[in-house]
N, C-alpha and C positions, 0 to 999 in steps of 0.2 A: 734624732736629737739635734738641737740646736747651740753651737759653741759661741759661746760669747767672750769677747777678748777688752778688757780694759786695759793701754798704758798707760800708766804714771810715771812720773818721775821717780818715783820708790819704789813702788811695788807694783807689778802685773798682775791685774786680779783675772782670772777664767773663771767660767762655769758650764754646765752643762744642763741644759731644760729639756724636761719633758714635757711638752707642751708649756702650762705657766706654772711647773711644779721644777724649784730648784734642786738639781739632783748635787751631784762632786762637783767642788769649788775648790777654786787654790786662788794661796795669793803671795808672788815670789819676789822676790828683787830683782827689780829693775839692771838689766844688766847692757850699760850702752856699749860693750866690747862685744857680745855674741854677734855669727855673723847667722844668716838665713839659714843657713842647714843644722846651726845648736840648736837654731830654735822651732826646727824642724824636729828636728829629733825629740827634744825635749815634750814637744807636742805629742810625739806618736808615745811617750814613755808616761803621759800623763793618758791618756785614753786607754792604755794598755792597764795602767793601774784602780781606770774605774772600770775594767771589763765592756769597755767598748771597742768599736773595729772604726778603722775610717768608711769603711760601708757605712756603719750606723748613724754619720753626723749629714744630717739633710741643709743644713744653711750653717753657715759665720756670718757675726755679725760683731764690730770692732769701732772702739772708740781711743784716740789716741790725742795725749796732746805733750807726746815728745815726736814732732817730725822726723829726727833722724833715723826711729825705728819701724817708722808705720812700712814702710815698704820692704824689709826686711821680715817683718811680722808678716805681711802679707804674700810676699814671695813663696816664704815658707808655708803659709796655708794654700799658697797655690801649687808645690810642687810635692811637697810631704801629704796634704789631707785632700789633693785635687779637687779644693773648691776655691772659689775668687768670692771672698770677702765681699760683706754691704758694709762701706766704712763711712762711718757719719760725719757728715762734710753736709757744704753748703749744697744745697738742691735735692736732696731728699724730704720727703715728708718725716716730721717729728710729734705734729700735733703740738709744738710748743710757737707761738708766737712772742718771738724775739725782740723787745724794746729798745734794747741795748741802741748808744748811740752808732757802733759799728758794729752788727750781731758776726760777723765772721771773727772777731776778736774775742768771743764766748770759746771756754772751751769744753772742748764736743762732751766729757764728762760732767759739766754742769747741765748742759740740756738733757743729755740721759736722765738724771736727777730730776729733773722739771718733770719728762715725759713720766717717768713713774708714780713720782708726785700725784701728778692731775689723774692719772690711771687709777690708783690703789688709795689715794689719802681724801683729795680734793685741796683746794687753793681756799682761802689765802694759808700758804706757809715759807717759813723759814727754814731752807736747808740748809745746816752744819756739816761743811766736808770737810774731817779732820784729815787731810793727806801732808803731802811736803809743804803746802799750805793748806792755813784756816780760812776756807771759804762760807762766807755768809750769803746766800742767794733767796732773793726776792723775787714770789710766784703770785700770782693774782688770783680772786675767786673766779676770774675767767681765763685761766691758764697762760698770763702772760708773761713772761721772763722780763721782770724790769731791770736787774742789775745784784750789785751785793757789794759785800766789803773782801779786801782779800788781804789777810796778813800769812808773816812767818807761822810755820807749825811747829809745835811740842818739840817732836824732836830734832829741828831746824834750829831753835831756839836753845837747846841746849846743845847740839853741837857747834853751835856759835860759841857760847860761855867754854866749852873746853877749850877752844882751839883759842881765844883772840883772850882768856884770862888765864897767864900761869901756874896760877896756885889753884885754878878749882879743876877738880876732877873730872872724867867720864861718870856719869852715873844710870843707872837703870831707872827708867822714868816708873813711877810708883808711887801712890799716896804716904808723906810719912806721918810718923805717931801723932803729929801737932801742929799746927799753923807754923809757931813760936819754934824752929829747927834749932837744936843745942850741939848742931854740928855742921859743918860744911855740908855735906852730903843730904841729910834731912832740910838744910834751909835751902838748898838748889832745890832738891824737892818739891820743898815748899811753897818757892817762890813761882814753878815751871806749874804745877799741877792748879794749886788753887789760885794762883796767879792766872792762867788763863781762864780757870771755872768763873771769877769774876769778871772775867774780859767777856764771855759767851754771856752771863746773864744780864751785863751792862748793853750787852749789842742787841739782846732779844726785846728787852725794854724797849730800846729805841724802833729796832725794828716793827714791834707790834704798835707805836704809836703813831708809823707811816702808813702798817696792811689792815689796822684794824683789831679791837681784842680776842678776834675770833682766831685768830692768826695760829696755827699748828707748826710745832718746830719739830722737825725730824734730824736725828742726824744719823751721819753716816759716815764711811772712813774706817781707817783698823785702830783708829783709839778711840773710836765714837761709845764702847762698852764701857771704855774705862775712866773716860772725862764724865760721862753719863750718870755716876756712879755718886761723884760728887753734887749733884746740884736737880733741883726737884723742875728745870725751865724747860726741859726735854721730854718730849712729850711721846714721841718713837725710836726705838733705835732700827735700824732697817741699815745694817752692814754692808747688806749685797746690792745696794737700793740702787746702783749704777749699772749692774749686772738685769737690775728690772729691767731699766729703761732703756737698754741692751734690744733685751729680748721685744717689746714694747713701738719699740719704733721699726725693728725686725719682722712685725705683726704687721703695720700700717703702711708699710713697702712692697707687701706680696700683691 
């Protein structure tokens, strides 16, 4: 089995492959206080719970793009699951060619994203990565990673509104009854939900008028189901699609 580790800023997503068949996934918060042996532990209490052994994990393979934990995360895969991580950094193979005007300023889960991409979909497309940001990424029909747009994410964007406006609420991001909100709470709603739906179809416009109308949007993220839902310009939804290109670039390294 192959363990594949994404950090984020929010949520740590894992999975477990069988060959190219995605087995137990989790995806937990981010926790920048755990030291190397929580998340040692937490490791061995996550394979324990899909009925695996650390005998049964033959490669890790890790993409990070919060520096203060990568070595932490990897400590603990070196002393709890006795293997030394492939962590995707500059000088490995990815099968993605990086345009970017500094490609080491990409971060390592937007090329996982690429490599999947051009594996499973083909180019030209637009990946949607709904995480702590909304990243828009730019891939060519010859797999080149040109760039993308990166704003605040969903729920960025409204815990901004709690905390820096006093009279509006915490609220549970969710589609309300009506554009037209007849309440605090429904017009945050409103404004958070189909307020970004028109921000993604305003950006796929543009971006398909840069790659072409051929241009495939996929997105991905833990709200990629739910923004999806709203707006007919999404073409895939593929959740774990960073967990592919995990596995993917895990492949083109052996």
């Amino acid at each position: 089995m192959l363990l594949t580790i994404d950090i984020g800023n929010t949520n740590l997503t894992l999975g477990l492959y069988d060959g190219d068949q995605l087995g137990a996934h989790w995806r937990l918060a981010t926790d920048h206080n755990r030291m190397p042996d929580e998340y040692g532990l937490q490791l061995l209490g996550l394979l324990q719970n899909a009925n695996q052994s650390v005998q049964g994990i033959s490669g890790i393979v890790l993409a990070s793009v919060v520096p203060p934990l990568t070595g932490r995360v990897v400590q603990a895969c070196h002393e709890y699951l006795k293997q030394k991580p492939l962590v995707v950094e500059a000088g490995i193979k990815t099968g993605v060619k990086v345009r970017y005007e500094d490609p080491k300023t990409v971060g390592a889960d937007r090329i996982c994203d690429a490599a999947a991409v051009m594996k499973l979909y083909g180019g030209p497309a637009c990946v949607i990565d709904f995480g702590t940001a909304t990243t828009f990424n730019a891939i060519t029909k010859d797999g080149e990673y040109l760039g993308g747009a990166i704003t605040a994410g969903v729920n960025l964007a409204a815990e901004a509104l709690y905390a820096r406006a006093a009279k509006l609420p915490n609220i549970e991001l969710q589609t309300p009854p009506s554009v037209i909100g007849r309440n605090t709470v429904h017009a945050m709603q409103s404004g958070l939900m189909f307020g970004y739906v028109s921000m993604i179809e305003g950006m796929v416009a543009r971006f398909r008028s840069e790659l072409g109308s051929e241009m495939k949007v996929i997105a991905t993220g833990g709200l990629s189901e739910t923004i999806a839902k709203e707006t007919n310009v999404i073409q895939i939804i593929a959740p774990w699609l960073t967990l592919d290109g995990l596995r993917i670039i895990w492949e083109l390294n052996q």
